[in-house]
N, C-alpha and C positions, 0 to 999 in steps of 0.2 A: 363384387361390389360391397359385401357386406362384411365381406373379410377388410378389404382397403379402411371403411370408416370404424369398424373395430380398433385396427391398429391405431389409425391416426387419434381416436380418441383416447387410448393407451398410452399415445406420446405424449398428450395433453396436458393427461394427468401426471405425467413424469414430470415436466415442464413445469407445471405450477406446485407438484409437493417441491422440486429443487430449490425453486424461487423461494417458495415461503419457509424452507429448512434452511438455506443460507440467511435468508432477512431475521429470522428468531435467534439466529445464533449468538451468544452473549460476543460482545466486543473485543478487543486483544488488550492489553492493558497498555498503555501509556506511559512514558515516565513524565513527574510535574513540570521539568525545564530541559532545555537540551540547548547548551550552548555554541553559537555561532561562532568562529571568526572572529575580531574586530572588525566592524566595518561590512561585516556579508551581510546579504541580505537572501532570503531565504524565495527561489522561483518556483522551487517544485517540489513537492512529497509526497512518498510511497511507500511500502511497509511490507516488511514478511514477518514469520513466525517469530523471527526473535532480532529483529533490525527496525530500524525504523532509517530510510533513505532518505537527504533532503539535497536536492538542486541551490548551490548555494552561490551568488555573483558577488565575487569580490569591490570595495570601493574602485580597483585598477580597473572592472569590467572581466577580469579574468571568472571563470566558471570551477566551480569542481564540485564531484557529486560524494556528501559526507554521508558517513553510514556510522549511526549512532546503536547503541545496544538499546534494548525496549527497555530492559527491568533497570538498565541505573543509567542510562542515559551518557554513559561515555561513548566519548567517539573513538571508534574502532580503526576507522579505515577513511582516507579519505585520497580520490583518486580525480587527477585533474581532466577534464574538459575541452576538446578544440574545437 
């Protein structure tokens, strides 16, 4: 029994240094503008080490998800939606 709440309060403490190591971690950097389309409008964003992903609906309703560079904010790749 005393082995069991050892452990589980070992996981505990994993648990909340993770949490508070990911929450302190300084931000990824941004670029100031990232240009859309004419006409898109921007549904959804997500991000990795050096992309920044945006869900983008054209005025036709048509969908494609643009994948913009972090550090200068050109669009890289953009791949259509069905």
């Amino acid at each position: 029994m005393t082995a069991l709440a050892l452990v589980m309060g070992l996981g505990m403490v994993v648990l909340v240094g993770a949490f508070v190591w990911r929450l302190l971690a300084p931000p990824l950097p941004l670029p100031d503008t990232l240009d859309l389309p004419e006409g898109a409008r921007a549904t959804a964003v997500t991000q990795g080490s050096d992309w920044v992903g945006i869900v983008a609906r054209g005025a036709d309703g048509a969908e494609a998800f643009l994948v913009f560079d972090r550090l200068t904010g050109r669009l890289r790749q953009e791949v259509a939606l069905r």
